[in-house]
BALOBA-1460 file (C-alpha; in Angstrom, 3 decimals):
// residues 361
<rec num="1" residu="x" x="5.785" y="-23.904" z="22.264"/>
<rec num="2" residu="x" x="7.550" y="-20.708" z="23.278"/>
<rec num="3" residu="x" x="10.411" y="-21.146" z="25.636"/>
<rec num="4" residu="x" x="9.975" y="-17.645" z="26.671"/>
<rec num="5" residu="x" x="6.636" y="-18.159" z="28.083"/>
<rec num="6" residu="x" x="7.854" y="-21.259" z="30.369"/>
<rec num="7" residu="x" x="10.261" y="-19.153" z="31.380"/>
<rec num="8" residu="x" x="8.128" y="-16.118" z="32.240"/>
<rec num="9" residu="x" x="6.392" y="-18.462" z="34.173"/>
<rec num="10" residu="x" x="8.964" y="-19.828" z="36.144"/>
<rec num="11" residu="x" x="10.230" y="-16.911" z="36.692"/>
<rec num="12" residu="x" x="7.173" y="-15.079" z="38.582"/>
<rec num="13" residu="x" x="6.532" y="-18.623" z="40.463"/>
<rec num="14" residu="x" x="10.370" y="-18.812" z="41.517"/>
<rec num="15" residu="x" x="9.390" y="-16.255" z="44.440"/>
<rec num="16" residu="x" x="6.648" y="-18.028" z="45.923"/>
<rec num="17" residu="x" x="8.991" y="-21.510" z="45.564"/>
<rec num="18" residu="x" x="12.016" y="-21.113" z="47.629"/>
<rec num="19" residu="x" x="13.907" y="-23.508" z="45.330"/>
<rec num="20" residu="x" x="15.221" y="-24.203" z="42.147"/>
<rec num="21" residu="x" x="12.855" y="-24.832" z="39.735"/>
<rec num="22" residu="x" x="12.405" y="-25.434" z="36.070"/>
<rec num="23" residu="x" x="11.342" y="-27.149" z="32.583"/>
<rec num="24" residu="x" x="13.220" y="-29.676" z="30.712"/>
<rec num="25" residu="x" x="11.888" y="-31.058" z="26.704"/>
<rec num="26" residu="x" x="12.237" y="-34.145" z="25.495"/>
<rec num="27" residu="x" x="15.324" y="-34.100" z="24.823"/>
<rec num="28" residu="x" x="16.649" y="-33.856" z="28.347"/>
<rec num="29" residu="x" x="17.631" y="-30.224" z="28.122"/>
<rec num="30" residu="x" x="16.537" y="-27.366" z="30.310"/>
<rec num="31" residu="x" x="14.694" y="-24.632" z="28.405"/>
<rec num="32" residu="x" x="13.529" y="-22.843" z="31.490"/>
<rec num="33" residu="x" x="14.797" y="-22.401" z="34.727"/>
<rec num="34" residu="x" x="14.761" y="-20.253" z="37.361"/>
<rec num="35" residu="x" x="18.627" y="-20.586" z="37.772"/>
<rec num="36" residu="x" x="19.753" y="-19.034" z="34.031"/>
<rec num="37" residu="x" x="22.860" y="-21.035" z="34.319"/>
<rec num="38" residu="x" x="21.293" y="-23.918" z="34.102"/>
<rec num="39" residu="x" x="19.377" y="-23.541" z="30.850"/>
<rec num="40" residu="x" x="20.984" y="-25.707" z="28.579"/>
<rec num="41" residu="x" x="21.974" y="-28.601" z="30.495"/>
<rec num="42" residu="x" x="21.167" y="-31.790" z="29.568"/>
<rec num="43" residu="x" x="19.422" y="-34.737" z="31.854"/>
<rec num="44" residu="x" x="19.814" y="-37.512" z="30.140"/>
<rec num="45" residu="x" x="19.038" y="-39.952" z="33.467"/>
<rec num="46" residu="x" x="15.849" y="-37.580" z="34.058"/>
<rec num="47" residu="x" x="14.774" y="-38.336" z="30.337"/>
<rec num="48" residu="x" x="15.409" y="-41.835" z="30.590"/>
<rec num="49" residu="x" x="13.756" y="-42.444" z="34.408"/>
<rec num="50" residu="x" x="10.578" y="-40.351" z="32.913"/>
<rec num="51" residu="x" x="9.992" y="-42.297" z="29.600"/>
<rec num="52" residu="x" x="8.717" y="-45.275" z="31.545"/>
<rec num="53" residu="x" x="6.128" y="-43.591" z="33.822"/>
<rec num="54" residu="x" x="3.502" y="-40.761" z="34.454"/>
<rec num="55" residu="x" x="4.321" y="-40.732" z="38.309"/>
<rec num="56" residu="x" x="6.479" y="-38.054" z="40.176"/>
<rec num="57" residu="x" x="10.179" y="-39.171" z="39.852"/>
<rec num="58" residu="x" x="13.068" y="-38.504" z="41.938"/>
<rec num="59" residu="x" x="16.836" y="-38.109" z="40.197"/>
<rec num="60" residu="x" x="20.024" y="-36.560" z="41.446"/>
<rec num="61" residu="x" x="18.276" y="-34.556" z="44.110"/>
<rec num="62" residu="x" x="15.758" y="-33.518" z="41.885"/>
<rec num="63" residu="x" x="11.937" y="-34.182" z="41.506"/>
<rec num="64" residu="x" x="10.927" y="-34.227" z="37.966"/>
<rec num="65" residu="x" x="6.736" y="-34.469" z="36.827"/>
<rec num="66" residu="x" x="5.229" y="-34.160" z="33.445"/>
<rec num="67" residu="x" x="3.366" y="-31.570" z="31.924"/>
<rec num="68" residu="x" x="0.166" y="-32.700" z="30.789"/>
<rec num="69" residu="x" x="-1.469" y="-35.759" z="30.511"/>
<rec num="70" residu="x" x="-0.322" y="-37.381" z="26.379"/>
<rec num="71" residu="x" x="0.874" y="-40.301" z="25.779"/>
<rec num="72" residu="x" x="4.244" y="-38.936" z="24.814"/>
<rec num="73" residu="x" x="4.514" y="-35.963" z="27.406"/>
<rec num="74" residu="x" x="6.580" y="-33.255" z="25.062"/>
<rec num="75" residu="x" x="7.868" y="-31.294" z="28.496"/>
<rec num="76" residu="x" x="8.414" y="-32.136" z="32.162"/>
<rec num="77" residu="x" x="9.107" y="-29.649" z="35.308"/>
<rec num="78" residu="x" x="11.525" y="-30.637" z="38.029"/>
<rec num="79" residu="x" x="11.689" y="-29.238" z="41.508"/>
<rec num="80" residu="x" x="15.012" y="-28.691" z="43.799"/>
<rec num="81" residu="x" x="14.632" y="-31.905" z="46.817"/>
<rec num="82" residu="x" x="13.280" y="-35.359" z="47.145"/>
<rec num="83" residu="x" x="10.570" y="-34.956" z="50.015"/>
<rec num="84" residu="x" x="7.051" y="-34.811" z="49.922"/>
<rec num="85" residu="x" x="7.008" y="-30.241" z="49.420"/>
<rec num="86" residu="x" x="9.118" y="-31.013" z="46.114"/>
<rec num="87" residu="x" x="6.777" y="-33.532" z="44.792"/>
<rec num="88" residu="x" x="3.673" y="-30.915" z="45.489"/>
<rec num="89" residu="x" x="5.376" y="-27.563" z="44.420"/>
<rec num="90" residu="x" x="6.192" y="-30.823" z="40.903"/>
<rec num="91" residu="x" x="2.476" y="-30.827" z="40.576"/>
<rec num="92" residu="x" x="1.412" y="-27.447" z="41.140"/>
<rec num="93" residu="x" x="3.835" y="-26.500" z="38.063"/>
<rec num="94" residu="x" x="3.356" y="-29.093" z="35.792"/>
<rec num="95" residu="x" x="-0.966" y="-28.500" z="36.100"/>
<rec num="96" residu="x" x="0.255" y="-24.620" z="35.792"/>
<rec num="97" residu="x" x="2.047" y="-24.747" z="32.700"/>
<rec num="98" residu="x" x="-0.247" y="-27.458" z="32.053"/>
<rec num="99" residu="x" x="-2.865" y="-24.954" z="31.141"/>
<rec num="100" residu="x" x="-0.848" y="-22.046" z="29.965"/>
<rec num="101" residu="x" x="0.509" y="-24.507" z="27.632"/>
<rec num="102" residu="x" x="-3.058" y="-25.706" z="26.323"/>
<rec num="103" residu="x" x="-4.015" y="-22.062" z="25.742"/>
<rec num="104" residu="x" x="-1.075" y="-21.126" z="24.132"/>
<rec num="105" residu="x" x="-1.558" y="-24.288" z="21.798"/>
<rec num="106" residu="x" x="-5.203" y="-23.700" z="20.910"/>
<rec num="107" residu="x" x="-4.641" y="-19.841" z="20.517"/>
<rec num="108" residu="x" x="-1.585" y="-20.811" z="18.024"/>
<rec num="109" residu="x" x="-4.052" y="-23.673" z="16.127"/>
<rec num="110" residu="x" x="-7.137" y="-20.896" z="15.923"/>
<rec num="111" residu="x" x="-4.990" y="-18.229" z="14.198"/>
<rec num="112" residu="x" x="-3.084" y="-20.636" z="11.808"/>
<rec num="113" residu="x" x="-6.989" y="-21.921" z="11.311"/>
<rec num="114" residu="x" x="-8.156" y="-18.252" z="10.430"/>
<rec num="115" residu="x" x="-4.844" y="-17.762" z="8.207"/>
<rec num="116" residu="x" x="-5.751" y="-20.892" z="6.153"/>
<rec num="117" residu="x" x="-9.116" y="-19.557" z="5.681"/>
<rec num="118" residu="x" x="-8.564" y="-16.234" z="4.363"/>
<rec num="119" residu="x" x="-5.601" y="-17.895" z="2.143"/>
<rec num="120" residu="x" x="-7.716" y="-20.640" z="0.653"/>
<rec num="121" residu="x" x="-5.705" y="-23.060" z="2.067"/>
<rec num="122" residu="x" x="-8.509" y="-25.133" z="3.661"/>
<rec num="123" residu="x" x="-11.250" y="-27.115" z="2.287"/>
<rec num="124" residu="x" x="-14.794" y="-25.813" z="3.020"/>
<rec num="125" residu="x" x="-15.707" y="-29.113" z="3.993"/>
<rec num="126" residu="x" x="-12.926" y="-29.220" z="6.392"/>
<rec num="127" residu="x" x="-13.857" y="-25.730" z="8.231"/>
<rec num="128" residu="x" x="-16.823" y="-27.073" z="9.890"/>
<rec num="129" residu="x" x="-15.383" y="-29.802" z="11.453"/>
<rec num="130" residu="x" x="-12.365" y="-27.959" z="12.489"/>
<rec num="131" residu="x" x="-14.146" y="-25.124" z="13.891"/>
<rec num="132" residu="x" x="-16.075" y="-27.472" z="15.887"/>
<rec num="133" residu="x" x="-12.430" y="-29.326" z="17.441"/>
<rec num="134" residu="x" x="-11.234" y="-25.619" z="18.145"/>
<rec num="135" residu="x" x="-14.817" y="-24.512" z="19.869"/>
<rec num="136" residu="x" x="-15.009" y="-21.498" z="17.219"/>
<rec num="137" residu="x" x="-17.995" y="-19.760" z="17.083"/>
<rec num="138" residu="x" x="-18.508" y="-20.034" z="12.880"/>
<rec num="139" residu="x" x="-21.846" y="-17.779" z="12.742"/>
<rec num="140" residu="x" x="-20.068" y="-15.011" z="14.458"/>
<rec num="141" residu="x" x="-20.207" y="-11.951" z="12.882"/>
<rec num="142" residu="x" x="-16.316" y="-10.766" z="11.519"/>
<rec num="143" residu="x" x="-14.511" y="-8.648" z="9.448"/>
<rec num="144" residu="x" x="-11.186" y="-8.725" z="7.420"/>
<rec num="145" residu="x" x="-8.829" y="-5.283" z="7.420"/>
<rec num="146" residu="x" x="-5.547" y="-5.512" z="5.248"/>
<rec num="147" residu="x" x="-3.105" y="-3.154" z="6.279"/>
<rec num="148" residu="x" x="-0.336" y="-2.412" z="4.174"/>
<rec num="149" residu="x" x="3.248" y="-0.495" z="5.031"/>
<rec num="150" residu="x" x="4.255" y="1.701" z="2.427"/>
<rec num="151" residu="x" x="7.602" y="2.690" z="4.087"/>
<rec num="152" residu="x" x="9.525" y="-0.097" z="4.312"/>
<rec num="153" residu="x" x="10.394" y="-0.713" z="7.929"/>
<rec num="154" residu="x" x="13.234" y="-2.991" z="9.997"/>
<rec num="155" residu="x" x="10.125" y="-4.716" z="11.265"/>
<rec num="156" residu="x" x="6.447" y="-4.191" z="10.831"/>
<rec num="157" residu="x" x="4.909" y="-2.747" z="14.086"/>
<rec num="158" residu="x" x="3.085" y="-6.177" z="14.489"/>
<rec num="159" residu="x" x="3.329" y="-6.505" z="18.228"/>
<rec num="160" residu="x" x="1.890" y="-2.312" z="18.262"/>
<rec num="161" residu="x" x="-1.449" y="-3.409" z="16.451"/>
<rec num="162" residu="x" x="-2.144" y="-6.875" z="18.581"/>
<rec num="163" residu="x" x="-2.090" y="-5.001" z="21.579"/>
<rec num="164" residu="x" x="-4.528" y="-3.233" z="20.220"/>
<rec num="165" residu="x" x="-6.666" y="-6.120" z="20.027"/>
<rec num="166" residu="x" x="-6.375" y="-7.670" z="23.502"/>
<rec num="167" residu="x" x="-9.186" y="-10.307" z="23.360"/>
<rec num="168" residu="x" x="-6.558" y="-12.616" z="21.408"/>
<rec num="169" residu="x" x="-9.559" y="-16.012" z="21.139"/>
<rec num="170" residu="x" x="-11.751" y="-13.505" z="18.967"/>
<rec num="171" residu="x" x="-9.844" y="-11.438" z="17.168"/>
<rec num="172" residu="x" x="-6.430" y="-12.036" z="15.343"/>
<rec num="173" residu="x" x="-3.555" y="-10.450" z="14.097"/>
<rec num="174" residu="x" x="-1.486" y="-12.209" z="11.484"/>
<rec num="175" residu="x" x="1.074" y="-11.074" z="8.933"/>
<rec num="176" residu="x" x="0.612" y="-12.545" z="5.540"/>
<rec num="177" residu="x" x="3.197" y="-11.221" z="3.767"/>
<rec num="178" residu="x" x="6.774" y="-8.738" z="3.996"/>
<rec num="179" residu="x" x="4.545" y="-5.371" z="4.287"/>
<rec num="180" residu="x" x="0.821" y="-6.810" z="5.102"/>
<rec num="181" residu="x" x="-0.634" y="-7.394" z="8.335"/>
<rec num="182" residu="x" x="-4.448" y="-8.586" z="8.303"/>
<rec num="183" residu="x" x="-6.793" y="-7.992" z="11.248"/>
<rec num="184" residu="x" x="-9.826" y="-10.724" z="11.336"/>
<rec num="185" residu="x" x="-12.022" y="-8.860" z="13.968"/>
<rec num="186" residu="x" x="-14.726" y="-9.967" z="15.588"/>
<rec num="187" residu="x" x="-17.922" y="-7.584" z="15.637"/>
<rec num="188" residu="x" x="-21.232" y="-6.902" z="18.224"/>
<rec num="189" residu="x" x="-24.375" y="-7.422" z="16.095"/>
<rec num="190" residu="x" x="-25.107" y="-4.164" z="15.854"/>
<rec num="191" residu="x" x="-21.338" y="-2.821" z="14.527"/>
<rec num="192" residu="x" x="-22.270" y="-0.703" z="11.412"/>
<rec num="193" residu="x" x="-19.708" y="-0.348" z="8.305"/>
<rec num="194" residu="x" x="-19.010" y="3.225" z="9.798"/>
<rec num="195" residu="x" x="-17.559" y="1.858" z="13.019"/>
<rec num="196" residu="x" x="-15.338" y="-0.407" z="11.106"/>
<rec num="197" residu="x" x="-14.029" y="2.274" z="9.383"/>
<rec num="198" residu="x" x="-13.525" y="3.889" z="12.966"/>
<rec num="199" residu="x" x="-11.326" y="1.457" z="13.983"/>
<rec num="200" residu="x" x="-9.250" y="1.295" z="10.555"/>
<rec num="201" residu="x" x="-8.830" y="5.341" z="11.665"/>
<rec num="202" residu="x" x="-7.787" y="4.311" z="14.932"/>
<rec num="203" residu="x" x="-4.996" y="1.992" z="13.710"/>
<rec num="204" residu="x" x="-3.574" y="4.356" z="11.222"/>
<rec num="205" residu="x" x="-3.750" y="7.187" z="13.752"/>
<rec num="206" residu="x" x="-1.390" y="4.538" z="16.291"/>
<rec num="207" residu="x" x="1.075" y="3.864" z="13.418"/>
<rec num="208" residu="x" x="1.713" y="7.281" z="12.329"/>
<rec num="209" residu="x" x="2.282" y="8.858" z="16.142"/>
<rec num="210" residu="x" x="4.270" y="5.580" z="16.818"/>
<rec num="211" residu="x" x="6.058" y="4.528" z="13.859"/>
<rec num="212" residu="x" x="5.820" y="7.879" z="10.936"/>
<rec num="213" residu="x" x="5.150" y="5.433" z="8.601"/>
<rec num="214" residu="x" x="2.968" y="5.495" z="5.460"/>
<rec num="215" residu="x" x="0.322" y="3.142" z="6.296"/>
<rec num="216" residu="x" x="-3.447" y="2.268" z="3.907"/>
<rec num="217" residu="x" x="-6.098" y="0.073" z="5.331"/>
<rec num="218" residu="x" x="-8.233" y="-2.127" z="2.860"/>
<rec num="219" residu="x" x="-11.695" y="-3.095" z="4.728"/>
<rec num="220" residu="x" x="-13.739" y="-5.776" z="3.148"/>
<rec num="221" residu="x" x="-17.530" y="-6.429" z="4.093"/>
<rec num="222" residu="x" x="-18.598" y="-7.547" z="6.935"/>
<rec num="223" residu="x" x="-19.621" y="-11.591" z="7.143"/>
<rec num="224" residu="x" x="-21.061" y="-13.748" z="9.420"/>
<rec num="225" residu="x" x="-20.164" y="-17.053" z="8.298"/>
<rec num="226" residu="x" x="-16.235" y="-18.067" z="8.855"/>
<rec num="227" residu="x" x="-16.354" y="-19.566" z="5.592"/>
<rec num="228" residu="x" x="-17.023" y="-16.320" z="4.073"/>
<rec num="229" residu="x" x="-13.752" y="-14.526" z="5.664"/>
<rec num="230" residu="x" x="-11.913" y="-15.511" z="2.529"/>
<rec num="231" residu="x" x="-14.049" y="-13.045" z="0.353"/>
<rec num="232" residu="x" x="-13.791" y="-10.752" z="3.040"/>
<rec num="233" residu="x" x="-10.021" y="-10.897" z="2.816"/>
<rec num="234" residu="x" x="-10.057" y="-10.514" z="-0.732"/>
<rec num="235" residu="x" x="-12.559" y="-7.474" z="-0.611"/>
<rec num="236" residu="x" x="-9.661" y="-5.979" z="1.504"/>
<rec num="237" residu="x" x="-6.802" y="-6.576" z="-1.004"/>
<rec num="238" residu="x" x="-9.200" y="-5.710" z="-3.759"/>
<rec num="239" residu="x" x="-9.971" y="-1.999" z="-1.990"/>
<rec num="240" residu="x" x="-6.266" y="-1.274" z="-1.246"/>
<rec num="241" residu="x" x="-5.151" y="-1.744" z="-4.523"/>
<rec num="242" residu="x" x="-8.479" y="-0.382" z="-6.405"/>
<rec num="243" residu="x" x="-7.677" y="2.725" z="-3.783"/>
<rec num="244" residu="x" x="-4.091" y="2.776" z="-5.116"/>
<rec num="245" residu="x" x="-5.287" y="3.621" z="-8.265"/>
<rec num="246" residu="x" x="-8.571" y="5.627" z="-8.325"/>
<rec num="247" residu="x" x="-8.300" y="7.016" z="-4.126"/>
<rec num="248" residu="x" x="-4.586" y="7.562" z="-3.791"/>
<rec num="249" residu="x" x="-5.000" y="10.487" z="-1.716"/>
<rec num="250" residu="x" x="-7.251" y="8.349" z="0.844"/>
<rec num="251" residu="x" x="-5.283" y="6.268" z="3.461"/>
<rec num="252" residu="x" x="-8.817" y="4.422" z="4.606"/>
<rec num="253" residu="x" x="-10.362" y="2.745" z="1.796"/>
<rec num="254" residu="x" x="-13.672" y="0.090" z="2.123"/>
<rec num="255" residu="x" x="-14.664" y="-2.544" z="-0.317"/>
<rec num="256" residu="x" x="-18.477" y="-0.800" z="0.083"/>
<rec num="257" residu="x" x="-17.171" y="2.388" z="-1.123"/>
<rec num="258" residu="x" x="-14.896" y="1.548" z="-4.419"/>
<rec num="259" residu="x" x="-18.569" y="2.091" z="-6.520"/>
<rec num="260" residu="x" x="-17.485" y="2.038" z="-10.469"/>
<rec num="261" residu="x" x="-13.714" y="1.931" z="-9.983"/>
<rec num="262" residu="x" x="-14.382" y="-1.881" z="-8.587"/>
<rec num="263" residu="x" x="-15.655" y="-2.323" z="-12.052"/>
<rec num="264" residu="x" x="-13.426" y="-0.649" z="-13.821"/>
<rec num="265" residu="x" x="-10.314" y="-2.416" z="-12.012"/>
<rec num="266" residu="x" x="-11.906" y="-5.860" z="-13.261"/>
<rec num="267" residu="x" x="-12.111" y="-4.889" z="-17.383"/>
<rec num="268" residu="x" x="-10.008" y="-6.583" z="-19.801"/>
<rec num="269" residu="x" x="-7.130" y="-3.136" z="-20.902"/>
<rec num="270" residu="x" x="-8.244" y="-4.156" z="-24.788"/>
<rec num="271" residu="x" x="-11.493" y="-3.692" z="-23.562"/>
<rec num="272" residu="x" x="-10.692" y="-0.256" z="-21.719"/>
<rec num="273" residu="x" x="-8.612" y="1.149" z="-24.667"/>
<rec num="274" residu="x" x="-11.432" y="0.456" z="-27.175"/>
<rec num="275" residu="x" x="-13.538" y="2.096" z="-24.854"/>
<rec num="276" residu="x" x="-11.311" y="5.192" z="-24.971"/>
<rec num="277" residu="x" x="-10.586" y="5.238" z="-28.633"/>
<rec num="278" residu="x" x="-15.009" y="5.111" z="-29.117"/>
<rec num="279" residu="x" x="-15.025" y="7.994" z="-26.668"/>
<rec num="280" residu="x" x="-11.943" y="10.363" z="-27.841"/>
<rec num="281" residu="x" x="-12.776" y="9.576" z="-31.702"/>
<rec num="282" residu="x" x="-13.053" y="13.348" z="-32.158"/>
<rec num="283" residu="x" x="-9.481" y="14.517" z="-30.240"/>
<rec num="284" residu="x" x="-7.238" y="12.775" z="-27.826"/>
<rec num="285" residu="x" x="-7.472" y="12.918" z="-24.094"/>
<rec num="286" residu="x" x="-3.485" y="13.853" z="-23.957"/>
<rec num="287" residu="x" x="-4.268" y="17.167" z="-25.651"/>
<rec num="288" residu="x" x="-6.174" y="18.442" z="-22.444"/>
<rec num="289" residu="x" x="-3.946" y="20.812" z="-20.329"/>
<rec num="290" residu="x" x="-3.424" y="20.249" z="-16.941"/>
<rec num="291" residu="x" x="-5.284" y="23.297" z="-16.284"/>
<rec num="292" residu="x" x="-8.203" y="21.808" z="-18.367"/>
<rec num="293" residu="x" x="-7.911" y="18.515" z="-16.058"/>
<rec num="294" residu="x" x="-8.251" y="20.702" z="-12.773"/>
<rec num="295" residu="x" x="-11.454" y="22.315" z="-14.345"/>
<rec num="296" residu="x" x="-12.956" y="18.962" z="-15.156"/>
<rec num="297" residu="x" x="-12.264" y="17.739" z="-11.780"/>
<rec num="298" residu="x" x="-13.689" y="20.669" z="-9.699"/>
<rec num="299" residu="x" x="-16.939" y="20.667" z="-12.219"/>
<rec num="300" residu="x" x="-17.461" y="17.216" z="-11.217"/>
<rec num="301" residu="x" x="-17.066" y="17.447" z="-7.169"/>
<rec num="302" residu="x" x="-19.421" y="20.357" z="-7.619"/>
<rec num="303" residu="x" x="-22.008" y="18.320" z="-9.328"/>
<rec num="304" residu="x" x="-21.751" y="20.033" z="-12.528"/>
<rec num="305" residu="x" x="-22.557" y="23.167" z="-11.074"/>
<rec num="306" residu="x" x="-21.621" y="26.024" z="-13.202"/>
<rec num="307" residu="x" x="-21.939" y="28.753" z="-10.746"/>
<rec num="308" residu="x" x="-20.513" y="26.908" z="-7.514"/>
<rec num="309" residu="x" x="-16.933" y="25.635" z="-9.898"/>
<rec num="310" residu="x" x="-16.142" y="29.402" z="-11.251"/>
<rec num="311" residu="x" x="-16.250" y="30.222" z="-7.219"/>
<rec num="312" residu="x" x="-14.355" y="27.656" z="-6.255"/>
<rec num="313" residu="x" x="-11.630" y="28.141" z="-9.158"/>
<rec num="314" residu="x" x="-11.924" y="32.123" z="-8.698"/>
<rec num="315" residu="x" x="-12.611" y="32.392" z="-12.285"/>
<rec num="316" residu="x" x="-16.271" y="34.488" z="-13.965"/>
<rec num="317" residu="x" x="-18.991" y="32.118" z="-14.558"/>
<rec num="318" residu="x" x="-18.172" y="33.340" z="-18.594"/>
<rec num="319" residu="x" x="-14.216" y="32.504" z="-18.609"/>
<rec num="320" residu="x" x="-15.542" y="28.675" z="-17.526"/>
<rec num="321" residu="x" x="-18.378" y="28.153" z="-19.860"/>
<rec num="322" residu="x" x="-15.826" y="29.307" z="-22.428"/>
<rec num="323" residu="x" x="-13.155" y="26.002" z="-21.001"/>
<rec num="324" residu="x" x="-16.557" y="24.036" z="-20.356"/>
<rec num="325" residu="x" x="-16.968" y="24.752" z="-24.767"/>
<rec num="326" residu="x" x="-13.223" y="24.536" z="-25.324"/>
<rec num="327" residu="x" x="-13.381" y="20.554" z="-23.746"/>
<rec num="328" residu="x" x="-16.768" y="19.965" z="-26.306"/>
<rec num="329" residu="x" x="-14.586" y="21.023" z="-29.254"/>
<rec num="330" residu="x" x="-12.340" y="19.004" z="-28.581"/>
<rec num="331" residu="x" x="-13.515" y="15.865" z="-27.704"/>
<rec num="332" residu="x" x="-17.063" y="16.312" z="-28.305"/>
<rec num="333" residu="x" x="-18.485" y="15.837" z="-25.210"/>
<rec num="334" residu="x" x="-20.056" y="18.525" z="-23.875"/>
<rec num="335" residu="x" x="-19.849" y="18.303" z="-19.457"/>
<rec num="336" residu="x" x="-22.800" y="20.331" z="-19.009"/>
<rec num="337" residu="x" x="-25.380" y="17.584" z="-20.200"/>
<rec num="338" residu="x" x="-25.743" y="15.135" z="-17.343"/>
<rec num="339" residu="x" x="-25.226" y="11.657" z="-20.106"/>
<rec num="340" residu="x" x="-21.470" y="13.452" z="-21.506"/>
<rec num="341" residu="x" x="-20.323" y="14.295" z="-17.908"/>
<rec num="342" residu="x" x="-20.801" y="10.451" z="-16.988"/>
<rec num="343" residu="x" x="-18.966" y="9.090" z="-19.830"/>
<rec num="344" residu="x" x="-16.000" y="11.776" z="-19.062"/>
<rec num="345" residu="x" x="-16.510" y="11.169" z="-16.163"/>
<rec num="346" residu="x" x="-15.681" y="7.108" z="-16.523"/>
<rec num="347" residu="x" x="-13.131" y="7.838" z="-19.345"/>
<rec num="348" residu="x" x="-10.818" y="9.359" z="-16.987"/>
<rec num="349" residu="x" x="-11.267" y="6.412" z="-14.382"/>
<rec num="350" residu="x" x="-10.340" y="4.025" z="-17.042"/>
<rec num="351" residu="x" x="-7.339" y="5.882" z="-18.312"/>
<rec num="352" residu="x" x="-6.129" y="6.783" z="-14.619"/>
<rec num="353" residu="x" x="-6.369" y="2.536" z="-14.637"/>
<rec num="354" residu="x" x="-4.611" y="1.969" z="-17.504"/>
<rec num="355" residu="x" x="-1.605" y="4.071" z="-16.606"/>
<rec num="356" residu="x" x="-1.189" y="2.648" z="-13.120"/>
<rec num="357" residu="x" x="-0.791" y="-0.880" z="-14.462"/>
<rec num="358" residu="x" x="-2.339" y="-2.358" z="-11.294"/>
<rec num="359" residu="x" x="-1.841" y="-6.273" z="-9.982"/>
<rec num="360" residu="x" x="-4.856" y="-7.969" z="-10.865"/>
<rec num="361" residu="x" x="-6.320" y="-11.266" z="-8.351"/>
């Protein structure tokens, strides 16, 4: 339990309690108070007098009540006097922090819940039963975002991103590792993948006006079991680093979207360098130009389109059928014919995979 939120709490009450007033744990010392000198004392007699009953006690001028109703009471409150006004203002804080401290508790237990799920650290069998203790709603439709800080920080701008989320029993923010923070949120029924991606937007529009750091966003698919968050988690890690290799330029990349490079990212390299010997029998990929590259790649977002590429490279229709011929001689593909382009095409991907040497799951 936080100290700092007892004391928050004592704090605002102080005014509307003319008196000293405070929290002591159970090991006699005050860890909240509305006098600040006082924190750290120990009450020994207090502990002692308190350890035998539930009822409002009175010691050294003080009236002391616990918090909450256990068999082992973890915290008590104590209240400046001995007459009847201390003994009420005793219960009006201890049912206070009471329920502040019951919240807090089950708010802590629900996100180290969610954490366990998404890092396999939880039975399936057990995550019915303790979604049931916590009242989670398991058939809730949810998501899993990963982001991940590329410059490295003092802190991560945790605190910046859960206030983002303010409805803190559905949606959580929890940092899994030195530069990740995940975001399990909760979605309306009708939430499409497009709004999803909205919000990852959102986030990594925050970051960069707040912080000027380099921030990417894995999103995995949405799932509407809480069993299934794990995958969901994954699907986020997967897309980051899948994006890392094949959509470096993108700072927003979803599980839905990754298309071949998914498969790609998941072959064997012995399998992937075969695959690139078979395809480059007739002359090696390394003997293309960068010039070459940059033709390949604008014939392909142009969907092989002869006349649209020479516009967009500023170059006659004739001077790129002569590269387009240049690329068949030499590796005997020829990218006009719609089977030649798509084995290019997934050459590329796989060599672009091989050279980034990326962390496999």
């Amino acid at each position: 339990m936080s100290n700092r939120l007892f004391q928050g709490v004592i704090h605002q009450m102080h005014s509307a309690i003319d008196r000293v007033i405070g929290v002591i744990n159970d090991a006699g010392s005050v860890i909240a108070c509305s006098e600040l000198s006082m924190i750290g004392e120990v009450r020994a007699q207090a502990k002692e007098e308190m350890a035998y009953t539930t009822d409002a006690t009175v010691v050294e001028g003080y009236t002391y009540q616990h918090i909450g109703n256990g068999a082992s009471p973890e915290f008590m409150v104590f209240v400046e006097g001995e007459d009847k006004s201390a003994e009420k203002y005793a219960a009006i804080l201890s049912i206070s922090l009471a329920n502040i401290k019951d919240f807090y508790d089950e708010k802590s237990d629900k996100s180290s819940f969610i954490k366990n799920i998404i890092m396999d650290n939880i039975l399936p069998s057990d995550i019915y039963a303790k979604s049931k203790e916590l009242h989670f709603d398991g058939n809730e439709s949810r998501v899993v975002l990963l982001a991940r800080f590329y410059t490295r920080g003092d802190v991560l701008p945790f605190d910046v991103i859960q206030n983002m989320f303010p409805d803190k029993s559905k949606d959580f923010v929890i940092s899994t590792a030195e530069q990740d923070i995940v975001i399990v949120k909760s979605l309306e029924p009708d939430t499409t993948s497009q709004d999803v991606e909205q919000l990852a937007q959102n986030i990594c529009d925050t970051i960069s006006s707040e912080f000027y750091c380099k921030v990417g966003i894995g999103i995995g698919t949405i799932v509407e079991n809480i069993k299934d968050l794990a995958r969901s988690y994954k699907e986020a890690q997967i897309a980051i680093e899948v994006g890392k290799v094949f959509e470096s330029e993108k700072e927003i990349i979803s599980y839905e979207n990754l298309g071949i490079g998914r498969l790609i990212y998941q072959l064997p390299t012995t399998l992937c360098e075969m695959f690139l010997t078979e395809v480059f029998k007739h002359g090696s990929l390394e003997t293309l130009d960068k010039e070459t590259l940059q033709t390949i790649q604008v014939f392909f977002d142009n969907n092989l389109n002869v006349s649209e590429t020479s516009r967009k490279l500023f170059v006659h229709r004739n001077t790129l059928v002569y590269r387009l011929e240049k690329i068949r001689k030499i590796t005997g593909l020829d990218l006009r014919e719609f089977d030649h382009a798509i084995t290019f095409k997934v050459a590329l991907m796989v060599k672009r995979y091989l050279t980034s040497k990326p962390i496999k799951f």
